[in-house]
GULO-418444 format. One record per residue: z, y, x of N, C-alpha, C in turn; residue in one letter. Coordinates in pm, whole numbers, plus 32768, in hexadecimal, padded with zeros to 4 digits. Each point is the difference from the previous one (the first is absolute). Example, Ala and Ser with C-alpha at 12.3 -4.5 7.8 and 13.67 -1.06 7.14 Angstrom:
BEGIN
830C7DC78527800080777FA780008078805AA7FB880697FDD8006807780528049806D7FB3S
***
This chain:
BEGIN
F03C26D6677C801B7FDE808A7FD480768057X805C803680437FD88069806C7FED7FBF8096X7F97804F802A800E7FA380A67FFE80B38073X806F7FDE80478009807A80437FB67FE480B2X7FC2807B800D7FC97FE78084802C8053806AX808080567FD2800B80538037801A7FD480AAX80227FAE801A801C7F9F80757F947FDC8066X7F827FFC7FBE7F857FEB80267FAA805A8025X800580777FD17F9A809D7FEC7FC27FE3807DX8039801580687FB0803080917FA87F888018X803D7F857FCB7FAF7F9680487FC87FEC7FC1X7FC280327FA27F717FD47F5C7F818010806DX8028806F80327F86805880747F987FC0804DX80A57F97801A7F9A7F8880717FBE7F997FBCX80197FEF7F987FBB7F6F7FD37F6780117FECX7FD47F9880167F4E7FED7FD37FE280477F6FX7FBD80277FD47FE980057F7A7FFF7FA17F88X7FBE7F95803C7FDD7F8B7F8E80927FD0800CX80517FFF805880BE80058011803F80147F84X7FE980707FFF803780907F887FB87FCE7F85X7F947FCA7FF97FB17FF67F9A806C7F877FC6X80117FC4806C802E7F437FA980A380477FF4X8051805A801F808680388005800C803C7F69X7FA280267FDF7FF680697F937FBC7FAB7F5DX7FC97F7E804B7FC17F897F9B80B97FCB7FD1X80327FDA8065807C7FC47FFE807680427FD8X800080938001806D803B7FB37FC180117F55X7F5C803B7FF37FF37FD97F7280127F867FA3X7FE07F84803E80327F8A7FFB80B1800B7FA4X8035802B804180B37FF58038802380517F64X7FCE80697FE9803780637FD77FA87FCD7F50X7F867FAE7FD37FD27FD47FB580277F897FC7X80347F8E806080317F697FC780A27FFA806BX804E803E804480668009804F7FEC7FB7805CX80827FF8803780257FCB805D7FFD7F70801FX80457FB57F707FFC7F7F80167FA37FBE7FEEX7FA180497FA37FAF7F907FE57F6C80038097X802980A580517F8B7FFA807D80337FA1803BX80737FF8800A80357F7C80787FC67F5E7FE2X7FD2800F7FA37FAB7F6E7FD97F707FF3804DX7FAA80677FFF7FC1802480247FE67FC98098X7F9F7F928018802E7FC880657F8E805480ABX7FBC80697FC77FB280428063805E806E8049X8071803B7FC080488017806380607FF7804EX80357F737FF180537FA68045809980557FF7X804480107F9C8066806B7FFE80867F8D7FFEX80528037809080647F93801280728063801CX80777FBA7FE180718039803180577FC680B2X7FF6806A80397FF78015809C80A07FF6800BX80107FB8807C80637FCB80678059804A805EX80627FF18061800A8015803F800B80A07FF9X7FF8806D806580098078801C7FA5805E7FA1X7F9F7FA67FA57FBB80307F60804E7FD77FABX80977FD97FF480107FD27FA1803480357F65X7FD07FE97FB57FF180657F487F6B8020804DX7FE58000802B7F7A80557FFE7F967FB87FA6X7F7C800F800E7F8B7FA47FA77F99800B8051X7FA07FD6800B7F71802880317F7A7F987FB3X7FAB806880297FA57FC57FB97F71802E806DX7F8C7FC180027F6C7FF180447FAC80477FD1X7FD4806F80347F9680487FD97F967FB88039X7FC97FBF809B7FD37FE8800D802A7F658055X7FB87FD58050804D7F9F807F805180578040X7FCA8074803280698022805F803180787FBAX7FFB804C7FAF803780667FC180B07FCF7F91X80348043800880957FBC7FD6804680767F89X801280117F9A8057803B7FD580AB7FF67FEFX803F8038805580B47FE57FC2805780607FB0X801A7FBC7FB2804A80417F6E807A7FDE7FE2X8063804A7FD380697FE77F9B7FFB80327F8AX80307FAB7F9E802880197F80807E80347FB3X802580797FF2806C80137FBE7FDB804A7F49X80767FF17FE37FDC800E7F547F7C7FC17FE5X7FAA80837FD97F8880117F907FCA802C8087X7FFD7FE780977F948067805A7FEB7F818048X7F90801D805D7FD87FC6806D80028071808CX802B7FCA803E8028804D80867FAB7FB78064X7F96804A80387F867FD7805C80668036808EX80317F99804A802F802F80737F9E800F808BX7F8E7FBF80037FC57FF6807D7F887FD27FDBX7F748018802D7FA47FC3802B7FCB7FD0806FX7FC27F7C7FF48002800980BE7F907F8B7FE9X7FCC800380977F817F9D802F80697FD88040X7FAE7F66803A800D7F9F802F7FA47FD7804DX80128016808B7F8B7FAE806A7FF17F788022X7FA77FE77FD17FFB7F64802A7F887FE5805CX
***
């Protein structure tokens, strides 16, 4: 399983550290037992998104931290990271 970040580079910068820490827990994860079986995995809430996300995936780094992804072939495509203010 490949996961590409090329999409992401500039914005790694901004994240918290312990961020990156749980980003980098979750692609070793991915790339050790795949894809389907992380989606069981019920700590990072990994759903398939609606509307103007739609094919997309996301999954919870934190409460407010969000990962969004697509899947094509054998890759994972990290399209965005983003907080959430609440």
């Amino acid at each position: 399983m490949r996961v590409i970040l090329d999409r992401v580079n500039k914005k790694l910068r901004y994240i918290p550290p312990h961020m990156l820490v749980r980003l980098q827990h979750w692609i070793k994860q991915l790339k050790l037992i795949g894809i389907e079986e992380l989606r069981k995995h019920p700590g990072y809430r990994d759903k398939l998104l609606k509307g103007e996300r739609k094919g997309q995936r996301c999954i919870r780094l934190s409460k407010s931290w969000r990962v969004f992804y697509i899947e094509e072939n054998d890759k994972i495509i990290i399209l965005e990271i983003n907080h959430h203010e609440y």
